[in-house]
C-alpha positions in Angstrom: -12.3 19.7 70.9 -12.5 22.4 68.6 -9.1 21.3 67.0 -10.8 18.0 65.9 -13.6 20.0 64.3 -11.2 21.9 62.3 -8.6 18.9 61.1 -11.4 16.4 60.4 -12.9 19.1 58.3 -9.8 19.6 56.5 -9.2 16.5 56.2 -11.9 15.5 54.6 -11.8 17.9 52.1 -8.3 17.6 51.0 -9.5 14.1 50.0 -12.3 15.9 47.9 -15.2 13.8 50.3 -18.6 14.9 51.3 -19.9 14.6 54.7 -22.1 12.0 53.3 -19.4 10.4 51.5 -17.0 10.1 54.8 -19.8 8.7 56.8 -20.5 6.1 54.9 -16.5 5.0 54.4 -16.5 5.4 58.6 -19.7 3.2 59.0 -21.3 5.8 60.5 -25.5 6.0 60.3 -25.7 9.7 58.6 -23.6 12.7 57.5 -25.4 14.4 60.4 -22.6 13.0 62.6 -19.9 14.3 60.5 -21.8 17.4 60.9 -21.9 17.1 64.7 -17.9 16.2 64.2 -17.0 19.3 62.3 -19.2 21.6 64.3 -17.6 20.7 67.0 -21.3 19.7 69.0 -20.7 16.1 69.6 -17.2 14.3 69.8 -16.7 11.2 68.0 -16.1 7.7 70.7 -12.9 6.1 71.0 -13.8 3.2 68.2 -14.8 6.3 65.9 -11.8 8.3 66.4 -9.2 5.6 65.5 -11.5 4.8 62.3 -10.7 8.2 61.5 -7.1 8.4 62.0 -6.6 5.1 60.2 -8.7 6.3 57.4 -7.0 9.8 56.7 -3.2 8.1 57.9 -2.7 10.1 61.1 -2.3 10.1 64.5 -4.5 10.5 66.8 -2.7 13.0 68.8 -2.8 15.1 65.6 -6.3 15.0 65.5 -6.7 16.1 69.1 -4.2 18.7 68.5 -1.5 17.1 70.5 0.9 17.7 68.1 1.3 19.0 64.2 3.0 16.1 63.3 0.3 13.8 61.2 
């Protein structure tokens, strides 16, 4: 899911958040996972990903690359 690695990452930086910062809003134990996210070495559960498209106000099928549309 390479595609997730890259919009999560530009996601959070449009919003001007660290790792750290985003893993704390997500609930998430360390910015390690964020780091796993973005680096596309571990994907993020089912419970995680909707966190994150509620968070950042897209769809999931945008973050999986699905479509363009957010």
């Amino acid at each position: 899911m390479e595609i997730l690695a890259k919009r999560l990452r530009g996601l959070r930086e449009e919003k001007g958040l660290t790792q750290k910062d985003l893993a704390q809003t997500l609930g998430l134990n360390s910015k390690s996972t964020i780091t796993n996210y973005e680096q596309n070495t571990r994907d993020p559960d089912y419970e995680t990903l909707i966190k994150i498209a509620k968070f950042f106000e897209v769809s999931i099928d945008y973050l999986l690359g699905l479509t363009d549309k957010r």
